[in-house]
Structures are given as C-alpha cells and as structure tokens.
LUMMI-735969 format. One record per residue (C-alpha): residue in one letter; z, x, y. Coordinates in nm, 4 decimals, m for minus. Each point is the difference from the previous one (the first is absolute). Example, Ala and Ser with C-alpha at 12.3 -4.5 7.8 and 13.67 -1.06 7.14 Angstrom:
<nodes>
<node miti="A" up="0.7800" east="1.2300" north="m0.4500"/>
<node miti="S" up="m0.0660" east="0.1370" north="0.3440"/>
</nodes>
This chain:
<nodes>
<node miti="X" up="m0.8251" east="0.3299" north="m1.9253"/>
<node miti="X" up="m0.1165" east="m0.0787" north="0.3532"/>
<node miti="X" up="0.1462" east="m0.0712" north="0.3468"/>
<node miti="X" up="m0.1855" east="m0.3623" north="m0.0163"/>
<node miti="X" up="0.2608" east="m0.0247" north="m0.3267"/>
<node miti="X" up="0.3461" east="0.0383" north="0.1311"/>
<node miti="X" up="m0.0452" east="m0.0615" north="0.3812"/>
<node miti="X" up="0.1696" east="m0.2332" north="0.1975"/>
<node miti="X" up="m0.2146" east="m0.2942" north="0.1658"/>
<node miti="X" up="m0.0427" east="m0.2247" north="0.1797"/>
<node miti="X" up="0.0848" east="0.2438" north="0.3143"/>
<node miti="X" up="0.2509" east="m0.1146" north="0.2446"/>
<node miti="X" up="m0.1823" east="0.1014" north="0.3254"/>
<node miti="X" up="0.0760" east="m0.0033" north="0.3187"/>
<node miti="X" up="m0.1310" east="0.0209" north="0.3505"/>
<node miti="X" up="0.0617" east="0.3327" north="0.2225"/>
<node miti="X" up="0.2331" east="m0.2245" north="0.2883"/>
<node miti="X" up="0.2350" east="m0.1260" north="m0.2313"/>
<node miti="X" up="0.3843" east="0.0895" north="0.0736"/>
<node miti="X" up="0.2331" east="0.2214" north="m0.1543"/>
<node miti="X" up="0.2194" east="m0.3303" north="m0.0075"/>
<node miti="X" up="m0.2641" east="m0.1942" north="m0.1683"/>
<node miti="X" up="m0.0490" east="0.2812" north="m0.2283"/>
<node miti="X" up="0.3516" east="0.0158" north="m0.0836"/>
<node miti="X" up="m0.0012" east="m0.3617" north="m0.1224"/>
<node miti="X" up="m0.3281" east="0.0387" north="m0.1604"/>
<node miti="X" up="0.1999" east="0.2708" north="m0.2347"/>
<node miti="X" up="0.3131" east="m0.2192" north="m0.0132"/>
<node miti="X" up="m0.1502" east="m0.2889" north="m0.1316"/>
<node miti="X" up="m0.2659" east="0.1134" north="m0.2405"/>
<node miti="X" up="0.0394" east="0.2213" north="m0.2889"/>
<node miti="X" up="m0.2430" east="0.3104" north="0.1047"/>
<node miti="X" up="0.0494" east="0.3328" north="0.1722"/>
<node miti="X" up="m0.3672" east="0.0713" north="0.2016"/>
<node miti="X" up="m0.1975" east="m0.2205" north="0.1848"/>
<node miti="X" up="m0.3585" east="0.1230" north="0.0940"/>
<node miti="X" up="m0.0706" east="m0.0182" north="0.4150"/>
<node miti="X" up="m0.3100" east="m0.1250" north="0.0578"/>
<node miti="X" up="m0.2672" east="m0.0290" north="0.2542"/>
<node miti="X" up="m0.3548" east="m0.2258" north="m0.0128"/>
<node miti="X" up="0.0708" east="0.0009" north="m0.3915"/>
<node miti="X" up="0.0428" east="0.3853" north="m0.0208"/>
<node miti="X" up="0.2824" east="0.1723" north="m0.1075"/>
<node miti="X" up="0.1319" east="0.2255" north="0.2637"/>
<node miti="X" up="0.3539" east="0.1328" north="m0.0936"/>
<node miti="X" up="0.2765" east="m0.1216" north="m0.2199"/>
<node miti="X" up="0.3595" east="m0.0983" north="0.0609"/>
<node miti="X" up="0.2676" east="0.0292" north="m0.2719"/>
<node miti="X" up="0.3303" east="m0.1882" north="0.0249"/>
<node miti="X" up="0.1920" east="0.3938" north="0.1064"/>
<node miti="X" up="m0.2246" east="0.0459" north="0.3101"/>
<node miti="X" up="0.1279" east="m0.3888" north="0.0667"/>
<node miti="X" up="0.3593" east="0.1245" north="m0.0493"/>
<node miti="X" up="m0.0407" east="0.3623" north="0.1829"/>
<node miti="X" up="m0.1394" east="m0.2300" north="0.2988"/>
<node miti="X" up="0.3285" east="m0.2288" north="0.0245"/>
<node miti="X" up="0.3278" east="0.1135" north="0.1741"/>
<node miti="X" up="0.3253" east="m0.0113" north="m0.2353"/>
<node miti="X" up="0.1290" east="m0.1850" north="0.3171"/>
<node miti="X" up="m0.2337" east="m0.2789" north="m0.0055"/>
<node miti="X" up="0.2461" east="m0.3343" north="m0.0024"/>
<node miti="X" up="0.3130" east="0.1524" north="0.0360"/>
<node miti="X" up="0.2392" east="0.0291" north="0.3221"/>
<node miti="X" up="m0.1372" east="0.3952" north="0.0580"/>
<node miti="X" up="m0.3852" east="m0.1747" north="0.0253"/>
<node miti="X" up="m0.1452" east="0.1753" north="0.3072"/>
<node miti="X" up="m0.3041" east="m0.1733" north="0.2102"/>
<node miti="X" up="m0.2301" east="0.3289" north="m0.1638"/>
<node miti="X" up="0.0974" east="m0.0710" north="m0.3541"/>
<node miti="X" up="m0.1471" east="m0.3768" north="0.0565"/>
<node miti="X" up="m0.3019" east="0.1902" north="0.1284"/>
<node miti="X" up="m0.0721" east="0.1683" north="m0.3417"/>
<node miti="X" up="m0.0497" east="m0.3636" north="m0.1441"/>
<node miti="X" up="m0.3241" east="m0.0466" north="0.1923"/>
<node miti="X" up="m0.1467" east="0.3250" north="m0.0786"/>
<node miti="X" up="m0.3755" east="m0.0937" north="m0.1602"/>
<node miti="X" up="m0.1018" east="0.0533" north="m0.3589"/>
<node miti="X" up="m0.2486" east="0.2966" north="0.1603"/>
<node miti="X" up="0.2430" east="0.1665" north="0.1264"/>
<node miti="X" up="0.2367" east="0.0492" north="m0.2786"/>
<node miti="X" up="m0.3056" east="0.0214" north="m0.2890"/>
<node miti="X" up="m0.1090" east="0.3084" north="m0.2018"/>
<node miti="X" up="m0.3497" east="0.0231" north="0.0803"/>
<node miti="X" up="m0.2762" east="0.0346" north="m0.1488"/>
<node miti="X" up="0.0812" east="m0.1962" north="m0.3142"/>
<node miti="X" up="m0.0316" east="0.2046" north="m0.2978"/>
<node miti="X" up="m0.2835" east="m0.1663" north="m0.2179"/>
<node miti="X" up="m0.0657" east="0.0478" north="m0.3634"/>
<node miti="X" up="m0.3273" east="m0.2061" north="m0.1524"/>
<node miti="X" up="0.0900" east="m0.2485" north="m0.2474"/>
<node miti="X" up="m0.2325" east="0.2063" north="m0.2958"/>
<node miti="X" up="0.2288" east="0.3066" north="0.0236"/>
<node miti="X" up="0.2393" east="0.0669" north="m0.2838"/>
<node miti="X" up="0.3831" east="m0.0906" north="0.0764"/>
<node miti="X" up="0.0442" east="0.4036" north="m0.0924"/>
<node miti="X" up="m0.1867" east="0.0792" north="0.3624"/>
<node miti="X" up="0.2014" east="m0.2997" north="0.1963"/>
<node miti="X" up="0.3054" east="0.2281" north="m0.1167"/>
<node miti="X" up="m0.1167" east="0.3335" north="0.0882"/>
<node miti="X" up="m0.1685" east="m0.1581" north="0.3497"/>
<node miti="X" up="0.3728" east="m0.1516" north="0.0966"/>
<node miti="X" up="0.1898" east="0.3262" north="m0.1140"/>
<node miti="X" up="m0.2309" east="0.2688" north="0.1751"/>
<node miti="X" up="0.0114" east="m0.2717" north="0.3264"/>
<node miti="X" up="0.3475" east="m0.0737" north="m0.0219"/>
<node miti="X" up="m0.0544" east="m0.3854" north="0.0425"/>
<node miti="X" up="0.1562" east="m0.2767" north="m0.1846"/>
<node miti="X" up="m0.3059" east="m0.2098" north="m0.0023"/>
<node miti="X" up="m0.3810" east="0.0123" north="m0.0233"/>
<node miti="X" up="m0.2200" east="m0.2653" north="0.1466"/>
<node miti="X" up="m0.2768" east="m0.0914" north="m0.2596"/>
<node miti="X" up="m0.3156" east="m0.0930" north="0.1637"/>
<node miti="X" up="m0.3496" east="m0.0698" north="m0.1628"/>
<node miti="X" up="m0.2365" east="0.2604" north="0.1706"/>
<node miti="X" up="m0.2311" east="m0.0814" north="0.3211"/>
<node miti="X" up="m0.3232" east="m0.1352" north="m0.1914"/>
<node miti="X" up="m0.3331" east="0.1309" north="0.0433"/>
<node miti="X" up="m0.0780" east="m0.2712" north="0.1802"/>
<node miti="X" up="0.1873" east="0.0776" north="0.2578"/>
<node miti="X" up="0.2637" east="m0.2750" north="m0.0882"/>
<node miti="X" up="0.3435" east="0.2408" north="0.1339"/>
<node miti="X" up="0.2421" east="0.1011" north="m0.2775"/>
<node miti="X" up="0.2546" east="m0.3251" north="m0.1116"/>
<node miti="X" up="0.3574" east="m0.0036" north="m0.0706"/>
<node miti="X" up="0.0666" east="m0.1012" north="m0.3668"/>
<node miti="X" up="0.3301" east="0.0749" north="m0.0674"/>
<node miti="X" up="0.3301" east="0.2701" north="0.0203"/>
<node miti="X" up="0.1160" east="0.2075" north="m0.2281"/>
<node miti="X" up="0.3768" east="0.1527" north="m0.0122"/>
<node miti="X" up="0.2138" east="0.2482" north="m0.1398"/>
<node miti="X" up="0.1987" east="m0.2655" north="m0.2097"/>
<node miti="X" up="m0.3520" east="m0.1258" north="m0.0992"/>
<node miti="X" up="m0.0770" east="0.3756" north="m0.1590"/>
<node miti="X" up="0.3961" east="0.0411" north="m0.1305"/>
<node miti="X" up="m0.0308" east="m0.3558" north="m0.1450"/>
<node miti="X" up="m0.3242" east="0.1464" north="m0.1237"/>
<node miti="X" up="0.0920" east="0.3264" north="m0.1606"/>
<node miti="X" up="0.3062" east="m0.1465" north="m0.1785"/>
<node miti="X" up="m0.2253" east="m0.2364" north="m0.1470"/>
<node miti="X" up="m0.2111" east="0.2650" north="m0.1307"/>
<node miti="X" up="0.2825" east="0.2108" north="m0.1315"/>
<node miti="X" up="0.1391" east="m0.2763" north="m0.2116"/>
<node miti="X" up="m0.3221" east="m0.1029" north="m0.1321"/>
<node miti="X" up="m0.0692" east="0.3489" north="m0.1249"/>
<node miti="X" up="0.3365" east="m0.0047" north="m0.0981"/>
<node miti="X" up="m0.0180" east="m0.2573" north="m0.2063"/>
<node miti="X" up="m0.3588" east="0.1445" north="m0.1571"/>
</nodes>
C-alpha cells in the first residue's frame, strides 16, 4: 500500500500570519489535528492542534487573565510551527511514512508531489498521520487475520 492510499486530503493550509486565536478555532471547529503553514503555495512548517494548546495560557478568560496571557493569542502561525515540514512522496510505501514519523518524532508528514523537471517547484498533495498508519495497520492485521 502507498501514502497516496490512506492519506488525508484535501490539506487544510494556512498562511504563516495567522493567530494562535484563529488557530485555536480552526482546531475547535473542524475535526483535524495539523494544518500545513504555507507560503507562495509551498509548504513551510506544520502546526498541530498541541503546539495551538502549548501556545494558550490556562488563564485565558478567566478572572486570573493577565494582559501577557492575551498576548500569546496573537502569536503567528511561524512562530509557533515545526519547521521544515517533514515530506514523504506520495509513491512511497505506508511502511516508510511509519518509520520516517517514528525516527523524526513527528505526528504528521506533509505529502508533496516532487519539484518537476521542468522546473515546476514541488506541490502539496496531501497529509498523512499517525491515526492514518494505526487505522492502517489494524486494517491489515484483521485482514490477515481473517486469511
């Protein structure tokens, strides 16, 4: 099986000045734990819905809300992304998206069609998770299960 198989797309993207805040409710409201920063198209660095919640005071909205915690909320996506992305090509077996995220430590990978010979630059095609690979290999131990 390959990445292009089990990964996640269309992409939720977004620019490199968006907010912590706006982050936050990007995460609240939609069902997803990474968005991919971007930049002219490119990616540039990735965001996960932890670096959101390590960026946001515990006293945000309460009486104990100080003037610095507020601050926090309009940190930019660029300054609270893991960068470079992580990229895996869409060809490569789900096996190698596995062993990529465990020797990087990352939750994610950014799948991206390579730049072309052409000279057209390398293009963001999808994401792909660690619940994508668990949902992945527990599909693949039942079926052979089941064999």
């Amino acid at each position: 099986m390959k990445v292009r198989d089990i990964m996640s797309r269309p992409v939720r993207t977004v620019d490199m000045d968006r907010t912590v805040l706006e982050l936050d409710r990007i995460f609240e409201k939609l069902e997803f734990h990474h968005v991919v920063v971007v930049d002219r198209g490119r990616p540039i660095g990735v965001v996960s819905d932890r670096d959101v919640l390590r960026s946001v005071s515990p006293f945000v909205g309460t009486m104990s809300e100080r003037a610095q915690d507020e601050q926090l909320l309009k940190r930019r996506a660029h300054q609270i992304m893991t960068r470079p992305p992580i990229t895996i090509g869409p060809d490569e077996p789900v096996a190698a998206a596995g062993r990529l995220m465990r020797e990087q430590r990352v939750s994610c990978l950014v799948v991206v069609e390579p730049a072309s010979a052409s000279g057209d630059p390398e293009r963001l095609v999808g994401i792909i998770t660690l619940r994508d690979i668990a949902d992945w290999a527990v599909e693949e131990l039942e079926s052979r299960a089941a064999a």
